[in-house]
C-alpha positions in Angstrom: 154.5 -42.0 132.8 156.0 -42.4 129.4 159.6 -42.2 128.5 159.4 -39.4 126.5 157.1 -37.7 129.1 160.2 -38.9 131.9 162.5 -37.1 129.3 161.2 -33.9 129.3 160.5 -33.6 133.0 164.1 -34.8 133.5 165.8 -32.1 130.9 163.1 -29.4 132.0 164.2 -29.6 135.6 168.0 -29.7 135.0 167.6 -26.5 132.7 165.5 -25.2 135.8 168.0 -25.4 137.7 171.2 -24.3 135.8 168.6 -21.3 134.7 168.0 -20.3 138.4 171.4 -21.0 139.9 173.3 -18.0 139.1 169.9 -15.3 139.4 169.7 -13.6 142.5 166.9 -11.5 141.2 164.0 -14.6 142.2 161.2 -12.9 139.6 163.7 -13.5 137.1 164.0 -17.6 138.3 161.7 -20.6 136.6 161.2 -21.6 140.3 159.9 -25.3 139.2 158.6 -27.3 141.8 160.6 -30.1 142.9 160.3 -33.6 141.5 158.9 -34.8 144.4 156.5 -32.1 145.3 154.8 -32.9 141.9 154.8 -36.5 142.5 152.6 -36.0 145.8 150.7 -34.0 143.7 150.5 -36.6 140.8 149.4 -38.9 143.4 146.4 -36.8 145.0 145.1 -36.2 141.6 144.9 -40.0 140.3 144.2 -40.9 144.5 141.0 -38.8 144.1 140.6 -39.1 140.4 140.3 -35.4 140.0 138.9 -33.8 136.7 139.0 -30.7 137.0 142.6 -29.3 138.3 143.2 -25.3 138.2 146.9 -24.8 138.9 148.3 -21.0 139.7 151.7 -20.5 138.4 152.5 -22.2 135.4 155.9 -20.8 134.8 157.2 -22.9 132.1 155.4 -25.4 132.1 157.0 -28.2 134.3 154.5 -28.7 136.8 152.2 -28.8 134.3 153.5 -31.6 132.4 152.9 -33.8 135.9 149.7 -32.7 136.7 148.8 -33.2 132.6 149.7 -36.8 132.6 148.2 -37.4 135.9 144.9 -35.8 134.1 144.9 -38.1 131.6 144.8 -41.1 133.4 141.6 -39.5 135.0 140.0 -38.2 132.0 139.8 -34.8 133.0 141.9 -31.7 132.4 144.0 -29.1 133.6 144.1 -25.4 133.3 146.9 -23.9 134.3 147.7 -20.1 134.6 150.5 -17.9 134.1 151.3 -14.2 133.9 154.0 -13.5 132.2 153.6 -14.1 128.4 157.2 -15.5 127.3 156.1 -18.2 130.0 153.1 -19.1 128.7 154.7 -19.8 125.3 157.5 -21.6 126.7 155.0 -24.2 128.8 152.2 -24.3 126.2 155.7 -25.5 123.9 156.8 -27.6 126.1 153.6 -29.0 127.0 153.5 -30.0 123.3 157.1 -31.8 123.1 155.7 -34.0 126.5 152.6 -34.8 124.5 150.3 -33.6 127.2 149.3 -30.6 125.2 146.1 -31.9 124.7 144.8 -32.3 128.2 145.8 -28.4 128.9 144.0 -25.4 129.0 146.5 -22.8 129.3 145.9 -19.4 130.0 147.6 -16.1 130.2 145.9 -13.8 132.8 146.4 -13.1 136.6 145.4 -16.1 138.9 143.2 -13.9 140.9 141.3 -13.0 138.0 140.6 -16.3 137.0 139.5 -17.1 140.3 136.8 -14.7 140.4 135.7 -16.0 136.8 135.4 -19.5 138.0 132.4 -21.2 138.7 131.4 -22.0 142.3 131.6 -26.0 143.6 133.8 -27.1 139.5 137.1 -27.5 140.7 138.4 -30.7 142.6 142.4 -29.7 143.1 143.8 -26.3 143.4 147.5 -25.7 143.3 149.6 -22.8 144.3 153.1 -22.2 143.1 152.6 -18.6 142.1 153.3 -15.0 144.7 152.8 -16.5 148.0 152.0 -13.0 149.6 148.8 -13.4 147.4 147.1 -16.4 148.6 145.2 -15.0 151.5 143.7 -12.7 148.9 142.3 -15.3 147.0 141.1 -17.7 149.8 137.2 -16.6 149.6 137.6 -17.9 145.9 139.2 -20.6 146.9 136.7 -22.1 149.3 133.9 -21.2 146.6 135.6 -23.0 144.0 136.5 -26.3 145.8 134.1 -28.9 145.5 132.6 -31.0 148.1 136.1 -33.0 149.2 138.6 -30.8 146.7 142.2 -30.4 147.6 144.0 -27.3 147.7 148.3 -27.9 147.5 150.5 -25.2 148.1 153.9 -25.5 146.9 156.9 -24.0 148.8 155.2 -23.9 152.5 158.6 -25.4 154.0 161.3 -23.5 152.2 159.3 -20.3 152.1 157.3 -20.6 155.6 157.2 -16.7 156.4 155.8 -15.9 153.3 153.0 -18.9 153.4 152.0 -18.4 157.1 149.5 -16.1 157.2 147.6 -18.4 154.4 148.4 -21.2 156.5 146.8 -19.5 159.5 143.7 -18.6 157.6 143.3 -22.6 156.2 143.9 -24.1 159.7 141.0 -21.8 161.3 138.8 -23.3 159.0 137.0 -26.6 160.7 135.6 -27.3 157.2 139.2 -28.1 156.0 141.7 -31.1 157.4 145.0 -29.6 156.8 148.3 -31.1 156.4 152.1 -29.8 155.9 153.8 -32.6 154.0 158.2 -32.3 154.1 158.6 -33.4 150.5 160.3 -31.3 148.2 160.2 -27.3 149.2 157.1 -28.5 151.3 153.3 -29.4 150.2 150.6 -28.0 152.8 147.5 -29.6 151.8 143.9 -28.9 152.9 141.1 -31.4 151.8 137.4 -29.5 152.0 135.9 -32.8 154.0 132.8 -30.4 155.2 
């Protein structure tokens, strides 16, 4: 990670914070991922030296910028999808001031709709970090998309366990999937598609 890459992370995350502190309303919140939730992240990528990285829930951008830089050292790419418009042109902004702009595809649409449109076995590392209620929706996509040995990472499955269980439930039923809940950050659960 480059300095300037460190700086942006570093002033993203404080203005994160100060952003969502006050806000009791949480759709209004940036709700980055923590620092170290995106490092364990970081590190799965370049571990398995993904190419192909589909994150749900761009939000500004600060994940992103991680999983971007993590990207490049692999020579692959992220796309990265958001709903709310102002968001999209806040991270595609700040993607640019990181200088990871180039290794980002990102797109303004609903996460289950680009789900559906994307091809079966072409993704090696899904994240989550979007509506949590959601993600048992999309599991059938999920395990279509994977590719042989793919990761899937779910933010938030610690500090917002309620809401992740019933995904959680459907991931640990599956014997295709070893599944882990990592305490890093707001929690990382993890399943890696090993058959």
């Amino acid at each position: 990670m480059d300095d300037q890459l460190a700086r942006v992370l570093d002033d993203l995350y404080q203005e994160g914070r100060a952003h969502d502190g006050p806000l009791a309303d949480r759709l209004l919140r940036l709700r980055n991922m923590t620092p170290g939730a995106a490092r364990l992240i970081t590190t799965l990528i370049r571990a398995q030296r993904a190419t192909s990285v589909l994150e749900i829930g761009t939000s500004n951008g600060y994940s992103a910028i991680w999983f971007a830089d993590a990207v490049r050292d692999t020579g692959g790419r992220l796309t990265t999808v958001e709903i709310d418009e102002t968001r999209v042109a806040a991270a595609v902004a700040n993607l640019a001031r990181a200088g990871v702009r180039e290794q980002v595809d990102v797109v303004h649409g609903d996460g289950a709709e680009v789900l559906v449109k994307t091809p079966d076995a072409s993704v090696d590392l899904v994240v989550l970090d979007a509506e949590r209620p959601a993600y048992a929706d999309y599991w059938p996509h999920l395990r279509r998309v994977l590719k042989p040995y793919g990761v899937l990472a779910v933010d938030n499955a610690v500090s917002h366990r309620e809401q992740v269980a019933a995904f959680y439930e459907l991931l640990t039923k599956e014997k295709e999937f070893a599944v882990a809940l990592h305490e890093v950050g707001d929690g990382v659960l993890t399943g890696v598609r090993v058959r």
